[in-house]
C-alpha positions in Angstrom: -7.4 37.3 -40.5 -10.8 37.6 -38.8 -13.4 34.8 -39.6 -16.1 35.8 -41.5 -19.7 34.5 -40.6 -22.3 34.2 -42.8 -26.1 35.5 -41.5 -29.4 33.5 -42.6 -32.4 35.4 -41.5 -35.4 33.2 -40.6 -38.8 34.8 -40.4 -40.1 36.8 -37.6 -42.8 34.3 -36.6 -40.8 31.7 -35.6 -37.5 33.0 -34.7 -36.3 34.3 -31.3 -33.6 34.5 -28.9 -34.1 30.8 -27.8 -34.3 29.7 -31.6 -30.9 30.9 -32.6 -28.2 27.8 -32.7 -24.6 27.5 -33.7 -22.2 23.9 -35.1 -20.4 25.7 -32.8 -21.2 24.7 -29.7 -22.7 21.6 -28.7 -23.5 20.8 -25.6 -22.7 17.0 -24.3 -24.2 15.7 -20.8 -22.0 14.0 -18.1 -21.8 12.9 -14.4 -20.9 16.9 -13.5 -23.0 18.4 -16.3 -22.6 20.4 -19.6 -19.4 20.4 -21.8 -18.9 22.0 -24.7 -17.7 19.8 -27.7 -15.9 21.7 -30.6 -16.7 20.6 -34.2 -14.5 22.1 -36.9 -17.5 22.7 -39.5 -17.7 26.0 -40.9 -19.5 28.4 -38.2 -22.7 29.2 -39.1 -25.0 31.9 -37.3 -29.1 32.0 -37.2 -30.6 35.7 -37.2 -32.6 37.2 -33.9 -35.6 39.3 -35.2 -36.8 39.0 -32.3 -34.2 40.7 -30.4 -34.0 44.0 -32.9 -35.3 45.3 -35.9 -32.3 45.7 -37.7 -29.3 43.7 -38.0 -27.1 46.4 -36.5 -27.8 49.4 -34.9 -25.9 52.6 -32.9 -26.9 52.7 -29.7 -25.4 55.6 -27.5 -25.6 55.3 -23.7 -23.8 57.2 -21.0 -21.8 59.4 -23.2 -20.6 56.4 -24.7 -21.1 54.8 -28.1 -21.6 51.1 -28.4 -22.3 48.7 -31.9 -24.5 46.4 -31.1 -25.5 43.6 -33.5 -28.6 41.2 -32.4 -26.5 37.8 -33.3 -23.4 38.8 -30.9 -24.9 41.6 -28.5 -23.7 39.9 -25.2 -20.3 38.9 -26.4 -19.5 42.1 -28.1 -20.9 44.5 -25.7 -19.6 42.6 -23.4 -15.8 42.9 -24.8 -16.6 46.8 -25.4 -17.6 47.1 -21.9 -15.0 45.2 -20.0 -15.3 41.7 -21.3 -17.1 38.7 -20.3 -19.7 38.2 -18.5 -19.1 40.9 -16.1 -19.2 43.4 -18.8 -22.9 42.2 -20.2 -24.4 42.6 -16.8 -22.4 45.9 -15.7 -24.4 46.9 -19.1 -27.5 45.5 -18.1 -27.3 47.5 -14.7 -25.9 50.9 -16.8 -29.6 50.9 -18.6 -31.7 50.1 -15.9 -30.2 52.8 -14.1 -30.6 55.3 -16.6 -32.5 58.4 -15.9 -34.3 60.5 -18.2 -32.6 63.0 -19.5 -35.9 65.6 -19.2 -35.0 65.1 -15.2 -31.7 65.9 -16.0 -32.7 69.4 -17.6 -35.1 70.0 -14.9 -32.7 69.4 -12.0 -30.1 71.7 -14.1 -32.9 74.4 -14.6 -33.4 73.7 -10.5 -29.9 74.6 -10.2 -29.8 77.6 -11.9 -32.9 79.1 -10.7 -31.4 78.6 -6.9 -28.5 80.5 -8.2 -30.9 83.6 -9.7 -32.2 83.9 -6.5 -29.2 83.4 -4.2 -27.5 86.3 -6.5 -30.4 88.4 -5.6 -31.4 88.0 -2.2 -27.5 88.4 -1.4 -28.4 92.4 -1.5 -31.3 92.0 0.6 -28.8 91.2 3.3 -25.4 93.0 2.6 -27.5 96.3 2.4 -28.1 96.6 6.2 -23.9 96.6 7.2 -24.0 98.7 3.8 -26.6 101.6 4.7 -24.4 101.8 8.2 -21.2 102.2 6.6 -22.7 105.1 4.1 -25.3 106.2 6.4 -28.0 105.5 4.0 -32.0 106.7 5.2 -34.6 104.0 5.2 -36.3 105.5 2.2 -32.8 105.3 0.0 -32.3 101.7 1.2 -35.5 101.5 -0.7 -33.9 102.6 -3.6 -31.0 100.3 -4.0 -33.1 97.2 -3.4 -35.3 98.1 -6.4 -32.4 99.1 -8.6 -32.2 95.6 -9.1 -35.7 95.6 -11.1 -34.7 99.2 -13.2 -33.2 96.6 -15.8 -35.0 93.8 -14.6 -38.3 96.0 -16.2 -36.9 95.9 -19.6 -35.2 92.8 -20.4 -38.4 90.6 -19.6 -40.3 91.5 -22.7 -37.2 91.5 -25.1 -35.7 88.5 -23.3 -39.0 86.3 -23.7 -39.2 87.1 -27.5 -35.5 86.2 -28.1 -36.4 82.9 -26.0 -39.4 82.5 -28.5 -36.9 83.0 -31.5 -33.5 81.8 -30.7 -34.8 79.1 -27.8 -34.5 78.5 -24.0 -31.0 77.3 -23.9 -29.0 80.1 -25.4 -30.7 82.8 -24.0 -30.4 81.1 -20.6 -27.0 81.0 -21.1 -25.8 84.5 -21.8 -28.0 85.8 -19.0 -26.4 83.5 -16.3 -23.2 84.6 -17.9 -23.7 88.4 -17.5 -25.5 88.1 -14.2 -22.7 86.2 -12.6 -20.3 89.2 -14.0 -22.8 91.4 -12.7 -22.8 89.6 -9.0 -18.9 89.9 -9.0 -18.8 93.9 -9.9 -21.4 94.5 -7.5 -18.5 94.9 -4.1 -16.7 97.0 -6.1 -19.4 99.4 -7.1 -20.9 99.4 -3.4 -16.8 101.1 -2.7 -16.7 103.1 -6.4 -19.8 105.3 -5.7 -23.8 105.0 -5.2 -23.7 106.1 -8.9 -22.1 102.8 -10.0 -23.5 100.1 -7.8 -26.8 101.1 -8.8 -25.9 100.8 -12.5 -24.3 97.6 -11.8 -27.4 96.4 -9.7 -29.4 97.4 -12.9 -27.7 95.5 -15.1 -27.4 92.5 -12.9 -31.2 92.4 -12.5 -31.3 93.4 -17.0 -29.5 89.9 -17.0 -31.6 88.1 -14.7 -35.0 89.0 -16.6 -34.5 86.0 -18.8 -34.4 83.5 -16.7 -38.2 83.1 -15.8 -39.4 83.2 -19.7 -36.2 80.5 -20.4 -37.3 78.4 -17.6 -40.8 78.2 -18.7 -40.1 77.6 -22.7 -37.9 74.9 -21.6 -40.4 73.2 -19.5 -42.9 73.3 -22.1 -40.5 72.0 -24.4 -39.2 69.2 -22.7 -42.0 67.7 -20.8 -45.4 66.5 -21.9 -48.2 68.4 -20.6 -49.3 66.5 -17.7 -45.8 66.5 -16.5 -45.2 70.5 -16.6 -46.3 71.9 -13.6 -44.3 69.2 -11.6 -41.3 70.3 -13.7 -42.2 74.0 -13.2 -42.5 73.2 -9.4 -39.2 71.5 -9.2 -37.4 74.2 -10.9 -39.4 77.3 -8.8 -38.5 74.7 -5.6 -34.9 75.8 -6.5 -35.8 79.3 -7.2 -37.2 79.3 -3.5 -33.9 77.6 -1.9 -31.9 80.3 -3.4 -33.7 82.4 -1.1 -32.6 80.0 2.2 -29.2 79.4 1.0 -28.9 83.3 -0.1 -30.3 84.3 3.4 -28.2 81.8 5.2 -25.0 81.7 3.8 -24.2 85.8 3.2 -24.3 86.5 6.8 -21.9 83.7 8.0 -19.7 84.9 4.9 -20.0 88.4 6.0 -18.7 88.1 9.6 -15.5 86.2 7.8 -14.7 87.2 4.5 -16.2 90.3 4.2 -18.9 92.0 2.2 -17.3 90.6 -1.0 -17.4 87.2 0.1 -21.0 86.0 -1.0 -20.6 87.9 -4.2 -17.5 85.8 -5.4 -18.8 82.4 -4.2 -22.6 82.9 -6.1 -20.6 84.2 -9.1 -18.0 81.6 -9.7 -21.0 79.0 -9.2 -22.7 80.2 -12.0 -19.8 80.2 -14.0 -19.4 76.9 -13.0 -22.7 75.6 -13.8 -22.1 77.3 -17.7 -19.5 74.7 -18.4 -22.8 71.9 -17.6 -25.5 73.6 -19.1 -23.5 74.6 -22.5 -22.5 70.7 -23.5 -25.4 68.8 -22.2 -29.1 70.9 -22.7 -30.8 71.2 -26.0 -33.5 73.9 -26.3 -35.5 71.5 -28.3 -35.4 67.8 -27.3 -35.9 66.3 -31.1 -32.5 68.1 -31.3 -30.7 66.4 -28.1 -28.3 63.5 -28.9 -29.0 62.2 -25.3 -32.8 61.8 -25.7 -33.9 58.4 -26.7 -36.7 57.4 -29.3 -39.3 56.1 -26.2 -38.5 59.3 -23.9 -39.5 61.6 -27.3 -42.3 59.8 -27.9 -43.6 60.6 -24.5 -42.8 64.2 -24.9 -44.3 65.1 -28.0 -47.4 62.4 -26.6 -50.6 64.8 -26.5 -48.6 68.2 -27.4 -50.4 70.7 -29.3 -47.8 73.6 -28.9 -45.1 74.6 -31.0 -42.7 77.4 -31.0 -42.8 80.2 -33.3 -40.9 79.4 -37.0 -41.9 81.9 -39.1 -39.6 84.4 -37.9 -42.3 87.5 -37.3 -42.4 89.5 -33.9 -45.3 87.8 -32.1 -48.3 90.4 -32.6 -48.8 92.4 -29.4 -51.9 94.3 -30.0 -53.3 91.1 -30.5 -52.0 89.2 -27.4 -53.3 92.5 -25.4 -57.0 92.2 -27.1 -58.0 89.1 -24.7 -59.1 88.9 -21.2 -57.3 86.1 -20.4 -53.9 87.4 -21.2 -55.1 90.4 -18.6 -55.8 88.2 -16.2 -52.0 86.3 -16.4 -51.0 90.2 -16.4 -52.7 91.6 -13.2 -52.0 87.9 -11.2 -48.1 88.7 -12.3 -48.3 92.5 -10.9 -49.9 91.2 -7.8 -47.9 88.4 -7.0 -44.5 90.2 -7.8 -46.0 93.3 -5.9 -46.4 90.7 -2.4 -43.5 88.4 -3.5 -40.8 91.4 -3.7 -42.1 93.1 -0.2 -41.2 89.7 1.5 -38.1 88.9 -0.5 -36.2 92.8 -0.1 -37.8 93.5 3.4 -38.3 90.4 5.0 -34.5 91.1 7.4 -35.5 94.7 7.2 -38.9 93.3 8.8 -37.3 91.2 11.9 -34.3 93.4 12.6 -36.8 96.7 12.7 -40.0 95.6 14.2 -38.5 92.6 16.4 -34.9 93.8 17.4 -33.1 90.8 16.9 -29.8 90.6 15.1 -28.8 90.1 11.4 -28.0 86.6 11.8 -31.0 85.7 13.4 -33.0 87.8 11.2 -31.5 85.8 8.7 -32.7 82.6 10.0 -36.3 84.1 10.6 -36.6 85.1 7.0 -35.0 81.7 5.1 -37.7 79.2 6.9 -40.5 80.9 5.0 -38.5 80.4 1.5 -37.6 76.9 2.3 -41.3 75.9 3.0 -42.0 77.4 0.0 -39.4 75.1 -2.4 -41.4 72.2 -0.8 -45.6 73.6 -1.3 -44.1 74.5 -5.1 -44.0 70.9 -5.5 -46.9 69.4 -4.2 -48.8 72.2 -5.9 -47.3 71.2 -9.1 -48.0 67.5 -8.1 -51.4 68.0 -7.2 -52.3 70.1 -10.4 -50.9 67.4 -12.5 -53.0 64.9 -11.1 -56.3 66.6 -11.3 -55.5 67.2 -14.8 -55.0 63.3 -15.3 -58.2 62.7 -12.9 -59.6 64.4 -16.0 -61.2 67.8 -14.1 -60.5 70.8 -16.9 -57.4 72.6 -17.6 -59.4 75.9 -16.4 -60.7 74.5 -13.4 -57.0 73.5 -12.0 -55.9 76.6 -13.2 -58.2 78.6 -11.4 -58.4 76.3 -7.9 -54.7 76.7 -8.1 -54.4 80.7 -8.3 -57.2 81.1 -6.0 -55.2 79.2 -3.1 -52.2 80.9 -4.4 -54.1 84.6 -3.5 -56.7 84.4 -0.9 -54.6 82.1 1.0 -51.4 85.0 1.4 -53.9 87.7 1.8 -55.7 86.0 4.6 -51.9 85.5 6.5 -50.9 88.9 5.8 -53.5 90.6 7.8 -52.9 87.9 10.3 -49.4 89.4 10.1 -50.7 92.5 11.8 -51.4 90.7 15.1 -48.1 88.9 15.4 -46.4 89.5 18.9 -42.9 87.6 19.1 -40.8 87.2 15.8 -41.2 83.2 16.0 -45.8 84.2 15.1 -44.0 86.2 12.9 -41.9 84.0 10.5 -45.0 80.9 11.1 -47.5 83.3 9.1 -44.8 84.3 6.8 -44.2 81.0 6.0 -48.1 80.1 5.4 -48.4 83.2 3.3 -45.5 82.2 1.1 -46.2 78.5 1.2 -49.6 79.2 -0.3 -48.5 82.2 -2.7 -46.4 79.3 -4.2 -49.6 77.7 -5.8 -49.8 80.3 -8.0 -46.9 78.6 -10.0 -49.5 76.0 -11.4 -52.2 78.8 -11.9 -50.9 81.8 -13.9 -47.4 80.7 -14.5 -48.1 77.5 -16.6 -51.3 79.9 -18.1 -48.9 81.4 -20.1 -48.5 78.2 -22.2 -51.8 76.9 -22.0 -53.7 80.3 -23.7 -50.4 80.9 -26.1 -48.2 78.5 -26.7 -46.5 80.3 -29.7 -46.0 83.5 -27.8 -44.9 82.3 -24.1 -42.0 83.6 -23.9 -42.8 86.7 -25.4 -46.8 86.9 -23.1 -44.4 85.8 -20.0 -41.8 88.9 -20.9 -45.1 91.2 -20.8 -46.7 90.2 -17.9 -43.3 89.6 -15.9 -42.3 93.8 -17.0 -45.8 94.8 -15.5 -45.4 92.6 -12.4 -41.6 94.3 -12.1 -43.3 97.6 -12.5 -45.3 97.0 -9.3 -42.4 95.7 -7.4 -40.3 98.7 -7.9 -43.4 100.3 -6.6 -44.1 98.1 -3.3 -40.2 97.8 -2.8 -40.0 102.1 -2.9 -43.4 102.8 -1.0 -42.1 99.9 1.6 -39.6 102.2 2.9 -41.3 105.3 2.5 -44.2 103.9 4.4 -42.2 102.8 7.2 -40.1 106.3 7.2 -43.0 107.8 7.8 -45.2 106.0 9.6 -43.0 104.0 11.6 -44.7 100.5 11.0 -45.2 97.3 8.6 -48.5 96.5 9.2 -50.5 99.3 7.0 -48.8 98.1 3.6 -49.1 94.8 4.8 -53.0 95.4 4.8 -52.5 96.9 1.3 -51.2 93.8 -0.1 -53.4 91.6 1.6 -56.2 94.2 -0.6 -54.5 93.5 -3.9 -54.5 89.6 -3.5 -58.0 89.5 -3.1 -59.5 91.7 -5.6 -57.0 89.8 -8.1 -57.9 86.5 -7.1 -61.7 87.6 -8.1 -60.5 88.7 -11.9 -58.7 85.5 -12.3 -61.7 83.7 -11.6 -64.1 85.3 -13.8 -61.8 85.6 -16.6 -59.3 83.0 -16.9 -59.0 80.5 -19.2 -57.0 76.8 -19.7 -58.1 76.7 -23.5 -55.9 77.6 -26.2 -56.9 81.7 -27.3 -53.8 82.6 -29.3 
């Protein structure tokens, strides 16, 4: 039978780790240096307050639970962890290496954004050996790249009120589940009929219109607010790789599986990352078992936002009777407008104006999207540090759309004078590398002016902005059909970013309105 041990406490002032003795053990000097003597008086055990609160607590690291009392913490985390001595400092060395589990839901979020954009862009590529196997016109080609934002239109306003109601995680979920469905029908459709792969392409993109509204609930949830547009950053950073890897991988696939090669490998992906997402992300972190008491506490340090309990659909006319929501509204429609011309037309662009091949089209296009992952984050960086240098929300938000506007409107009538495709894809890549501020200017706004309604102010603005990308995707190709070049809706666009970049200014706001 066990022994049983009896616990004295002692007071708080005067005992510690170094005050707590045993009968024991005591130690006895000679020539080589401490022996223990054992005495046969009952064993008797002094309390460390200073090592816990309590007398026992549950303490759950690395998926695994431990009991941990303060008298016997070394010696029985150290048998529950191996034994010995060994097993206290394999412990030691498990906590200091633990990482936050907000950094594990942003690198997840990463993840899945790369995979939204991967499944998109994959169309962007397969449609040029497509359009010569059906003998599709340039204008139609314009078609079935937009078809993609036909449900895309819709699902953003629904899809950020569900994310409002239900949370971030579960609507995440069933929209990476029905995309990735959506990615593997889309081969078959392409052979079925034009008929079905644009319905297919319409649901895929019906699917996809939650992620944005998901991704920016969550990041509102889970980090504190002079954190979030790092977090946004990282997680657009893998929005923007999806592009590279899309543009990179599909025509190497192509040449050796076939055109239903990159559809199968981005679907089965997402599948994949479902069976991560389902056990280990909380919507809310008060509700995840993983988060510890310190990482909450710096979470919830300084929020004022709160998602919607009381059940009501948030009230539109009211969300549409401010300024500042117009002002998230038109930067939306004009960065969608220049962001979908680039992303659709971009290996349209270098094969057509340039002549060079798919592959190398391929190249030419992913180098703008990879600089892009990479000026996400240092704009995300560099707005979270003004904020903490104490200059006003609305000042960072409007120095970090402004860069995010003028700057691509500047390159893209630069565009115009490019000569060899290498000019080319360097003032691509300056335009998108500078359109990616705009991620810590109207896309965080979002939660700054409403931080009940996000979701369902993000669904809004993101529908309008999908509006004018069906618009800029269509005219693309009806512009080149018939006038033969790039450069006059390049100018266009350029005309858009700056007039938008002068309402932002005038009316957009970092103080709470809603």
């Amino acid at each position: 039978m066990a022994a049983k041990s009896t616990l004295h406490s002692s007071s708080p002032a005067t005992s510690s780790f170094l005050s707590c003795k045993s009968d024991l053990v005591h130690p006895r000097k000679t020539q080589l240096g401490f022996a223990p003597r054992i005495r046969s008086k009952p064993i008797r055990w002094e309390s460390c307050s200073g090592m816990r609160e309590h007398s026992q607590e549950k303490v759950r690291r690395r998926g695994r639970l431990f009991t941990v009392r303060c008298t016997a913490e070394g010696i029985e985390r150290g048998m529950l962890m191996g034994g010995g001595r060994g097993g206290i400092e394999e412990a030691a060395t498990a906590e200091t290496l633990d990482i936050p589990e907000r950094f594990k839901v942003v690198a997840l979020m990463a993840c899945v954004m790369c995979l939204c954009n991967a499944d998109r862009v994959v169309m962007s590529v397969t449609v040029v050996p497509l359009a010569s196997k059906f003998g599709w016109s340039t204008s139609f080609l314009g078609i079935v790249q937009s078809s993609f934002l036909w449900g895309y239109i819709f699902s953003s306003v629904i899809g950020g009120a569900l994310v409002d109601r239900y949370g971030g995680k579960n609507v995440m979920a069933w929209g990476v589940a029905l995309w990735s469905l959506a990615t593997l029908l889309t081969p078959w459709a392409a052979n079925h009929s034009t008929v079905a792969l644009l319905a297919v392409r319409a649901f895929f993109g019906l699917a996809e219109g939650v992620a944005l509204p998901s991704m920016s609930t969550l990041s509102s949830r889970w980090f504190p607010s002079h954190e979030r547009a790092s977090a946004v950053g990282i997680s657009m950073a893998g929005f923007h790789l999806g592009n590279v890897i899309g543009l990179l991988l599909t025509p190497i696939m192509l040449s050796t599986i076939g055109i239903s090669g990159p559809f199968i490998l981005f679907s089965s992906l997402g599948l994949l990352w479902l069976t991560r997402w389902a056990n280990g992300v909380t919507s809310d972190p008060r509700d995840s078992p993983f988060v510890s008491k310190s990482e909450l506490r710096l979470i919830r340090a300084g929020k004022t936002d709160s998602p919607a309990d009381d059940g009501q659909f948030p009230p539109l006319r009211l969300l549409l009777s401010k300024a500042p929501s117009w002002a998230i509204i038109f930067a939306n429609i004009t960065n969608n407008w220049g962001y979908f011309v680039l992303l659709s037309w971009m290996p349209v662009y270098f094969n057509s104006v340039f002549k060079v091949n798919l592959k190398q089209a391929a190249w030419f296009s992913a180098v703008p999207w990879g600089t892009m992952a990479i000026s996400g984050y240092v704009a995300g960086a560099l707005s979270d540090s003004l904020i903490k240098a104490g200059y006003s929300l609305t000042l960072v938000r409007k120095i970090m759309q402004s860069i995010g506007f003028i700057g691509p409107g500047v390159a893209l009538l630069c565009l115009n004078y490019a000569k060899t495709p290498v000019t080319a894809a360097a003032i691509m890549t300056i335009a998108l590398s500078l359109s990616s501020f705009s991620q810590a200017g109207f896309l965080l706004n979002m939660q700054d002016i409403a931080p009940r309604y996000a979701g369902f102010l993000h669904g809004i603005a993101n529908s309008a902005g999908t509006l004018a990308a069906i618009i800029s995707t269509i005219g693309t190709g009806y512009f080149v059909q018939w006038l033969g070049s790039f450069q006059a809706f390049l100018t266009v666009t350029a005309g858009l970013y700056f007039v938008t970049a002068i309402f932002w200014n005038v009316y957009a706001t970092g103080e709470r309105v809603f």
